[in-house]
C-alpha positions as CSV (number, residue, x, y, z in Angstrom):
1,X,1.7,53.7,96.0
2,X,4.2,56.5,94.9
3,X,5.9,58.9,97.0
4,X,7.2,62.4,96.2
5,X,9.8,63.8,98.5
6,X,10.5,67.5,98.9
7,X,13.9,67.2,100.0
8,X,17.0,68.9,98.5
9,X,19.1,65.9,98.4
10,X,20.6,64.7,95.1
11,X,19.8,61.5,95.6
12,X,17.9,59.7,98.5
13,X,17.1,56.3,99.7
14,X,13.9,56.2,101.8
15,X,13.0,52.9,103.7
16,X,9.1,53.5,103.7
17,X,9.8,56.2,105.8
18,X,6.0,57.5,105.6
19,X,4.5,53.7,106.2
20,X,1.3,55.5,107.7
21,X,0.0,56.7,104.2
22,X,0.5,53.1,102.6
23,X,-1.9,49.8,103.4
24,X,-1.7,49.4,107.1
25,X,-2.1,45.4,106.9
26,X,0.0,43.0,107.4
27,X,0.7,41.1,103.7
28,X,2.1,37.9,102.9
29,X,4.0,38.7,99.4
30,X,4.8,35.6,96.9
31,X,7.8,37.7,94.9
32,X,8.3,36.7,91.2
33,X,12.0,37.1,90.1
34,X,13.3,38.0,86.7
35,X,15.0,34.4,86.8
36,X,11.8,32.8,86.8
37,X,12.3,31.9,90.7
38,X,10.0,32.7,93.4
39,X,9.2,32.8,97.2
40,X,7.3,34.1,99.8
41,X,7.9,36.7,103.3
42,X,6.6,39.0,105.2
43,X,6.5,42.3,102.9
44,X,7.9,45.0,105.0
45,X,8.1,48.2,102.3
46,X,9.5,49.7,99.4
47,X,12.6,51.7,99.0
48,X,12.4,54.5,97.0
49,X,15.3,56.3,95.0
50,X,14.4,59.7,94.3
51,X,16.5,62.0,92.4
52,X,15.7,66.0,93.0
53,X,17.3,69.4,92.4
54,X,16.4,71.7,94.8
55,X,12.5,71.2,95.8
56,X,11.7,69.5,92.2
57,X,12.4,66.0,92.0
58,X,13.6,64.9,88.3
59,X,12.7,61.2,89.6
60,X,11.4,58.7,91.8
61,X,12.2,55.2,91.5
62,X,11.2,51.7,93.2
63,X,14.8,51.1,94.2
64,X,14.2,47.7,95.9
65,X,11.8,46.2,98.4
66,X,12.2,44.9,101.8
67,X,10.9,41.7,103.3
68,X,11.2,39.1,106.4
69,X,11.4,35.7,105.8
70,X,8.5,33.8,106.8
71,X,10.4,31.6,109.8
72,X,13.4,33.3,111.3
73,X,12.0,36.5,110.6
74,X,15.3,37.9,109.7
75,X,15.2,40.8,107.2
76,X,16.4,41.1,103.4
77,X,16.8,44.1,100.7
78,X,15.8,42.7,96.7
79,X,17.1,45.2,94.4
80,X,13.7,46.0,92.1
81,X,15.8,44.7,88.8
82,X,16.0,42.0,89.7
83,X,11.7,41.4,90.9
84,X,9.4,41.0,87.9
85,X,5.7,40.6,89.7
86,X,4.6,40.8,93.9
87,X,1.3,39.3,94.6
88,X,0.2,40.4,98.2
89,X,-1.7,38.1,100.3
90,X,-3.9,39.2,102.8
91,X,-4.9,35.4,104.5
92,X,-5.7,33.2,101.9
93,X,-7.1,35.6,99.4
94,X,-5.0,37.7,97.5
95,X,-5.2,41.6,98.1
96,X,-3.4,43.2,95.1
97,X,-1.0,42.6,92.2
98,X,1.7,44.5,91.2
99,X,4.0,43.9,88.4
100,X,7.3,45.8,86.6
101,X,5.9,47.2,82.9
102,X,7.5,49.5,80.8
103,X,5.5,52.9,80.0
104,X,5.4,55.5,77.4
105,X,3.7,58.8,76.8
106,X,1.1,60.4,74.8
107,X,3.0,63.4,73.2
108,X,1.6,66.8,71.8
109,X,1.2,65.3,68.4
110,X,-0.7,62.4,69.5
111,X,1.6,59.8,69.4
112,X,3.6,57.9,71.5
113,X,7.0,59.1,73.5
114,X,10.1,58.0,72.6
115,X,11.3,57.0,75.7
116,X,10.0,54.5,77.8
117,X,10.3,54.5,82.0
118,X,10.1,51.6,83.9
119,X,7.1,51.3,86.4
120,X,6.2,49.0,89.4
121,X,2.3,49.5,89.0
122,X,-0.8,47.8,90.7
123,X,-3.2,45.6,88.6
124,X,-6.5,47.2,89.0
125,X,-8.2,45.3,85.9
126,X,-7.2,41.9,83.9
127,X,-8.8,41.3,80.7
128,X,-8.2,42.5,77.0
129,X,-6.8,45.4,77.8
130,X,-5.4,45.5,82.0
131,X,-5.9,48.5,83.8
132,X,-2.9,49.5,85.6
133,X,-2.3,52.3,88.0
134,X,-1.3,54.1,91.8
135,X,-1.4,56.9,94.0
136,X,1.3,59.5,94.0
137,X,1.8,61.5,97.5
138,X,3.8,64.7,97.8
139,X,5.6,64.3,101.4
140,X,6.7,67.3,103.4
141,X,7.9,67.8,106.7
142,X,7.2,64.1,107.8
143,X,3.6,64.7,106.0
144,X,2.3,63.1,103.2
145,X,-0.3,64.7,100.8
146,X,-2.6,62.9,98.0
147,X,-1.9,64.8,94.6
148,X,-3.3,62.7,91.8
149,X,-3.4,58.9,90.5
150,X,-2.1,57.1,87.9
151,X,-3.7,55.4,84.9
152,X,-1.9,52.7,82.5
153,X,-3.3,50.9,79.4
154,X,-1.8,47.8,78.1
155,X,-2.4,44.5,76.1
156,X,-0.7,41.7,77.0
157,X,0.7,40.9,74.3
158,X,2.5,44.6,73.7
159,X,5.6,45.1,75.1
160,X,4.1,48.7,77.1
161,X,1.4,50.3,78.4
162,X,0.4,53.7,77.6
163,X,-0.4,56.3,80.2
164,X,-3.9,57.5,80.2
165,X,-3.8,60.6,82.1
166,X,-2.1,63.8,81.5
167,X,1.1,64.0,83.6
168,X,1.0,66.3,86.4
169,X,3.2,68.9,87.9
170,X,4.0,67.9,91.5
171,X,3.1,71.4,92.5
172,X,-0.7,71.6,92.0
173,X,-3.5,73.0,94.1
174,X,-5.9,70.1,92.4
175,X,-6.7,66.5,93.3
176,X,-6.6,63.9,91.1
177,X,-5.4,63.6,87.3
178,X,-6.7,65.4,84.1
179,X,-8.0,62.8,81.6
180,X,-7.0,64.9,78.8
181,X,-5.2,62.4,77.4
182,X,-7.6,59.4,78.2
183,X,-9.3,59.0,74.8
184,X,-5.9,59.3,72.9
185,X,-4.4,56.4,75.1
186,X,-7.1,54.2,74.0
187,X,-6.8,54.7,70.8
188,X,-2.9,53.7,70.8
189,X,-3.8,50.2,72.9
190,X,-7.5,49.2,71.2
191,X,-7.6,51.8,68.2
192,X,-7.3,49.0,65.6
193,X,-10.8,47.8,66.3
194,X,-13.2,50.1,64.1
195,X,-16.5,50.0,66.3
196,X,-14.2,50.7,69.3
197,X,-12.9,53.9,67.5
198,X,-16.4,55.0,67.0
199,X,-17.5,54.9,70.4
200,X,-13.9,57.3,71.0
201,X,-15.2,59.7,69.2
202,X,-18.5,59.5,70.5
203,X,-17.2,59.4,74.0
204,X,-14.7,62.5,73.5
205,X,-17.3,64.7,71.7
206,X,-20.4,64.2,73.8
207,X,-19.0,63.1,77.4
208,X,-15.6,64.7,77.5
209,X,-15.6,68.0,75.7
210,X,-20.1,69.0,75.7
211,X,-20.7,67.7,79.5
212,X,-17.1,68.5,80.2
213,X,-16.3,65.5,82.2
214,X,-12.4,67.2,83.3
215,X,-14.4,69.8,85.3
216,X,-16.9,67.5,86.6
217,X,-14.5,64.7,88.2
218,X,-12.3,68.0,89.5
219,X,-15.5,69.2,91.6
220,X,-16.5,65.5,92.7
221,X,-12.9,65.2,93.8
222,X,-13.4,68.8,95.8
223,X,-16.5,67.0,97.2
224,X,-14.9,63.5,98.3
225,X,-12.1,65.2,100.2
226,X,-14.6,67.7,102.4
227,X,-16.5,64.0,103.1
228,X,-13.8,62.3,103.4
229,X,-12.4,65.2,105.7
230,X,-15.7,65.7,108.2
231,X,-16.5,61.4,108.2
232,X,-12.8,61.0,109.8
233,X,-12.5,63.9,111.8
234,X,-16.3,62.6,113.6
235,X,-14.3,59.2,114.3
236,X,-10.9,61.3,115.2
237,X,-9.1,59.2,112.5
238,X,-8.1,62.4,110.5
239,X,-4.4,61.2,110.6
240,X,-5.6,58.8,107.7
241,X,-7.4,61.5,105.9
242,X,-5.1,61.3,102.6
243,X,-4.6,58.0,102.4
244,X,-8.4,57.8,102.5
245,X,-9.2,60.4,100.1
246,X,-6.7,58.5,97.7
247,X,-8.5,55.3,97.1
248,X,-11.6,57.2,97.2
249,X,-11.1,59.7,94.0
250,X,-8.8,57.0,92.4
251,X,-11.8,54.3,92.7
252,X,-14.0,57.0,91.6
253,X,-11.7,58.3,88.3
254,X,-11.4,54.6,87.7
255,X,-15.1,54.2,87.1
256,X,-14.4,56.4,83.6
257,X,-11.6,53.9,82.5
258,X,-13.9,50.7,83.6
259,X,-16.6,52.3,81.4
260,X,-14.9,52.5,78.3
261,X,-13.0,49.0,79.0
262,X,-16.2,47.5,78.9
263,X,-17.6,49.3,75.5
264,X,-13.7,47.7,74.4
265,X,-14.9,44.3,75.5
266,X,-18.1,44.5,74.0
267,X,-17.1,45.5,70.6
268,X,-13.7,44.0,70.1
269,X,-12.5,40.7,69.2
């Protein structure tokens, strides 16, 4: 889960500092290192490094993450260069995977950006293609607000993943992220496959440009947060009302992505 701080800082180091809009459990993470090593504590939070002029912030980084070890309970910083993959436990089963990739853009003339960032991104779906992807808050004022979710395409074999919305201004009076670019991302990570190409262009005429899909997911996201909003406020639980509306539209944008991974698994070799 990203967070966006509004603060005029240069630079800032935040210790989780807004732990009430992440998971409120209590996770068991098995930490894989870059040096093939790995081990197990108590995972405590994330530190985030955001760099910001003014109110705009020109970045926000996973810095490093902070955990207690599993006996004496004492507490340790691991720089996030130096972690590679976090599976989080929640008892026996595990609750979510996140792993370091490396990410490029679609650009204006459909291709792909020169520069790559470095991401710490849930796994939301393995399989040909893995669907990565996370929430990304805007906090103010010791308040954290849901602006849009993440999506990331990758094979495992290529060395990035692709993201599959269209990046979003952190000033924005909409929920959840434009799939503008969804079909284009697709075609960068499966396009070689021919019958997958032909369901694209299927997809992007008829269900994304005729029923105008964009517009549609905006108003269901409108919809989930007055639900969201009134179901919360009945059980005086509004305090949780972002974090809720968050996996809400992002499991309910991710239904779009599921939908055409499937035609890719159908189709494709």
């Amino acid at each position: 889960m990203k967070k966006i701080l509004l603060l005029s800082s240069m630079l800032l180091l935040s210790s989780n500092l807004f732990s009430q809009y992440a998971d409120r459990k209590d996770y068991i993470a098995e930490f894989a290192m870059e040096d093939g090593s790995a081990f197990r504590g108590h995972y405590i939070g994330e530190v985030t490094r955001s760099t910001s002029m003014g109110v705009f912030i020109l970045s926000n980084r996973i810095a490093a993450f902070q955990y207690a070890d599993l006996e004496t309970k004492k507490r340790y910083r691991l720089n996030s260069r130096d972690v590679k993959r976090i599976v989080y436990y929640n008892g026996g089963d595990v609750a979510k995977v996140q792993e370091k990739i490396q990410v490029k853009q679609v650009t204006n003339n459909f291709k792909l950006s020169a520069e790559t960032d470095e991401e710490f991104e849930f796994l939301l779906r393995d399989g040909k293609i893995q669907l990565y992807g996370s929430n990304v808050f805007r906090c103010e004022d010791m308040s954290c607000y849901y602006t849009h979710s993440n999506f990331y395409l990758k094979k495992s074999a290529d060395p990035y993943a692709v993201l599959a919305v269209k990046p979003k201004s952190q000033i924005s009076f909409k929920l959840g992220s434009s799939i503008e670019n969804t079909v284009d991302a697709f075609r960068m990570v499966g396009g070689k496959c021919a019958a997958f190409n032909d369901y694209l262009d299927f997809f992007d005429k008829t269900v994304i440009k005729e029923q105008q899909l964009d517009k549609k997911l905006q108003k269901d996201y409108q919809s989930i947060f007055k639900e969201t909003m009134k179901e919360l406020a009945a059980k005086k639980q509004t305090r949780y009302l972002f974090d809720e509306v968050a996996g809400r539209v992002q499991a309910h944008q991710m239904e779009v992505f599921l939908g055409i991974l499937n035609e890719y698994e159908k189709s494709c070799p």
